[in-house]
C-alpha positions in Angstrom: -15.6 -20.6 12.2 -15.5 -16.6 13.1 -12.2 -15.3 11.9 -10.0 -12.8 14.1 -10.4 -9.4 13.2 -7.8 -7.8 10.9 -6.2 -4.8 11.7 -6.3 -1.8 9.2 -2.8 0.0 8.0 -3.5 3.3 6.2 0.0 4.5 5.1 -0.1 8.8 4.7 2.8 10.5 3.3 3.6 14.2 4.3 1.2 16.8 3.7 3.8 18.5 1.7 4.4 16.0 -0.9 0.7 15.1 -1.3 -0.5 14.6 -4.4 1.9 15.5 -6.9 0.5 14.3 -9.9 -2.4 16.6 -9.4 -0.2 20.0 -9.4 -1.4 21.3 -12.6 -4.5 21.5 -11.3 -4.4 22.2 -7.9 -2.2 24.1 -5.8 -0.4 22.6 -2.9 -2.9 24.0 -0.3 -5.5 22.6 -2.3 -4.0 19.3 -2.6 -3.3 19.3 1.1 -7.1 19.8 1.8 -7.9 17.6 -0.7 -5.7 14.8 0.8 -7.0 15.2 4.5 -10.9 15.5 3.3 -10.2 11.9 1.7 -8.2 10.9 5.0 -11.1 11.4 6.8 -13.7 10.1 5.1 -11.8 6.8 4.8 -11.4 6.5 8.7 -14.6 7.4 9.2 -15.6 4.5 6.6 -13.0 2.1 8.5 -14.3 2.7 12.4 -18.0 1.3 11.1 -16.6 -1.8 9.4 -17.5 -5.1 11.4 -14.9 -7.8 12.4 -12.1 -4.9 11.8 -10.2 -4.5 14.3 -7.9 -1.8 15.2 -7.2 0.8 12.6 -3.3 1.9 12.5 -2.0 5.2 10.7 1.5 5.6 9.3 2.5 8.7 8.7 5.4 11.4 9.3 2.7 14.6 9.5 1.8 16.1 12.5 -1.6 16.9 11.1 -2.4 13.6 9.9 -1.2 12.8 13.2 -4.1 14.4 15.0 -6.7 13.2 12.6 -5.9 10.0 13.1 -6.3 10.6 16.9 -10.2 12.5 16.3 -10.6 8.7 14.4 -9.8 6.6 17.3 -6.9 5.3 15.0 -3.3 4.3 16.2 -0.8 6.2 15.2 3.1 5.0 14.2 4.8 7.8 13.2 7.5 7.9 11.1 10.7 10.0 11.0 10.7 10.8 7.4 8.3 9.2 4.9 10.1 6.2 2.9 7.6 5.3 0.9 4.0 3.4 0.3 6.0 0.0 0.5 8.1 0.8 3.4 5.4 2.3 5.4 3.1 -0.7 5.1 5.7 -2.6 6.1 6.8 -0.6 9.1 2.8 -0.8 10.0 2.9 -4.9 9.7 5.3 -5.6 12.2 3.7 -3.0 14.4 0.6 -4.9 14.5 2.4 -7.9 14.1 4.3 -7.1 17.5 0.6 -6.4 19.0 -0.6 -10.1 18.4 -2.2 -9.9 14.8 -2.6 -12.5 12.7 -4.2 -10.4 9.4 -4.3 -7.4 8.3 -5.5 -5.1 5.9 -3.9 -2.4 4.0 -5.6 0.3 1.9 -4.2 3.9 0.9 -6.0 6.8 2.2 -6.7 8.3 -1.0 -9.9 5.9 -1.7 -12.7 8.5 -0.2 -15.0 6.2 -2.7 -14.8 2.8 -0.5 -17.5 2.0 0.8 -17.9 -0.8 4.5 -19.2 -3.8 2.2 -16.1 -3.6 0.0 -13.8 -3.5 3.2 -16.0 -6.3 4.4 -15.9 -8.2 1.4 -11.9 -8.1 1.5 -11.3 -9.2 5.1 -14.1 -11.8 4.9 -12.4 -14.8 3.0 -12.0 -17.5 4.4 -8.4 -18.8 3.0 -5.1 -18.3 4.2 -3.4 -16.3 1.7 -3.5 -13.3 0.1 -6.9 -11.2 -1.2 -5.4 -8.3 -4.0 -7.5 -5.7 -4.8 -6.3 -3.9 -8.0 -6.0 -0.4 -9.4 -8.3 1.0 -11.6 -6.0 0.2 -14.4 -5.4 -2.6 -12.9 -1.6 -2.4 -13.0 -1.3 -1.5 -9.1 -2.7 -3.0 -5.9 -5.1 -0.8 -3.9 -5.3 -3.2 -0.9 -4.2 -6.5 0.2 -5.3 -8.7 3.0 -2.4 -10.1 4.6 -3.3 -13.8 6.5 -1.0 -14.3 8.0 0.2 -11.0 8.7 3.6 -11.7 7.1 1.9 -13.4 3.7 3.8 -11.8 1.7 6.2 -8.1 1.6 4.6 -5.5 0.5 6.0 -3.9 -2.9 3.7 -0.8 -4.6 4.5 0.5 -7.5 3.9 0.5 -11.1 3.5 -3.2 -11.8 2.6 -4.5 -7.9 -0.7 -6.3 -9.0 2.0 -8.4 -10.8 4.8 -8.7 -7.8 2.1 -9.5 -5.6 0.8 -12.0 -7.2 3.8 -13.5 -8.6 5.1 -13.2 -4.5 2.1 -15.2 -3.3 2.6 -18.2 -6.1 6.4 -18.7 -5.1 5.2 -19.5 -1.5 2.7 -21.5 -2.5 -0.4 -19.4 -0.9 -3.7 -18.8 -2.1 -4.6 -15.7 -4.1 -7.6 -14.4 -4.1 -8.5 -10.9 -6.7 -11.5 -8.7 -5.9 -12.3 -6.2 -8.2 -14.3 -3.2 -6.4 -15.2 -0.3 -8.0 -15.0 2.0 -4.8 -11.6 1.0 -3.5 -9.8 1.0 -7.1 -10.4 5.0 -7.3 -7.3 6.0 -6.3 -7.1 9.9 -6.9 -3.6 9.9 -8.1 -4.5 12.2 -11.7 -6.5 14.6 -13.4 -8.8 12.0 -14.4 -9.5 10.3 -11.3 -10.0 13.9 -9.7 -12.3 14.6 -12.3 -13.9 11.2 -11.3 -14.5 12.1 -8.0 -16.1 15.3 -8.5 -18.7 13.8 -10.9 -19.0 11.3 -8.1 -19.5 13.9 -5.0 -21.4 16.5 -6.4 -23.4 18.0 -4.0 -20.8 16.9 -0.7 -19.8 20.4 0.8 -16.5 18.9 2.1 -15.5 18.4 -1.9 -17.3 21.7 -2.9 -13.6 23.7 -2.7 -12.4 21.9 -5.8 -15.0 23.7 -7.9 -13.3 26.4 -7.7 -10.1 25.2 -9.8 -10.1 24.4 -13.5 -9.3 20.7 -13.4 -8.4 20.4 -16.8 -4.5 20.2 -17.4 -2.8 22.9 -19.4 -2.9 22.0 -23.4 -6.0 19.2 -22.7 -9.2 19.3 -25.2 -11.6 20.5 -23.9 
């Protein structure tokens, strides 16, 4: 039996708060390059995915704003940015209000994902919940939502754990994917360092060759 497509929700804070963690390494205008290069490559990754359906972005920036536009993404703008967890949620009962009955969420900070992961996550065939964890596998990197309203999103330090424990006390089916791609999150040093190693040669990453990306006071 075909499934109906899901819906993407890409939650992007404000340009100006991007990327913290990675500040003693990278300037701000750095990071805010950084942050829409990896934007971009995950809509672009998104828009060639089959049985996804429409591809919503939430985000306060006007920038983000009109990449999500060049994508052919929706846009639900938010006054002020409230957080991962409240911007998912905001973008559920968007969709939610537009007929869907699943959706996928995944941060836009993944520029390593690749179609068959996305595939992989939206293609299960159980009403539930499909968790894909962090790298450390402490947080949740995406979640398929079927229905729509599975479950409330909660990210964090510790989610993997919330979400799980939310989709046990209602009695729905949890299904765990680990994918190396989609657990990158580039949050720290290490992940950035990750991600060069991983894009070397990609002239849209080439600008953070110019930075030293080790910390202040690491080994080196």
């Amino acid at each position: 039996m075909s499934r109906a497509p899901a819906w993407a929700i890409v939650p992007v804070k404000a340009l100006s708060d991007a990327k913290q963690r990675l500040a003693p390494v990278l300037p701000l205008e750095a990071r805010r390059r950084l942050m829409l290069v990896m934007l971009q490559d995950v809509l672009a990754m998104l828009r060639q995915v089959e049985m996804l359906g429409p591809v919503l972005v939430v985000s306060p920036d006007a920038e983000v704003a009109g990449i999500a536009e060049r994508y052919g993404a929706l846009l639900l703008r938010e006054q002020r940015g409230a957080g991962h967890s409240a911007a998912v949620a905001a973008g559920v009962a968007f969709v939610k209000a537009r007929g869907a009955g699943r959706a996928v969420t995944l941060p836009a900070d993944v520029p390593l994902v690749t179609t068959d992961e996305i595939g992989s996550v939206i293609d299960a065939d159980i009403c539930g919940v499909t968790l894909v964890p962090s790298r450390d596998g402490d947080g949740t990197n995406a979640i398929l939502f079927d229905p729509v309203d599975a479950i409330a999103p909660s990210f964090g330090p510790g989610s993997f754990a919330r979400h799980r424990a939310q989709a046990a006390a209602r009695g729905l089916a949890c299904r765990r994917l680990h994918l190396s791609g989609l657990a990158l999150d580039i949050d720290e040093p290490s992940d950035l360092a990750l991600l060069v190693q991983r894009t070397g040669g990609l002239p849209r990453y080439a600008f953070l060759e110019q930075h030293d990306l080790q910390p202040a006071g690491a080994i080196r």
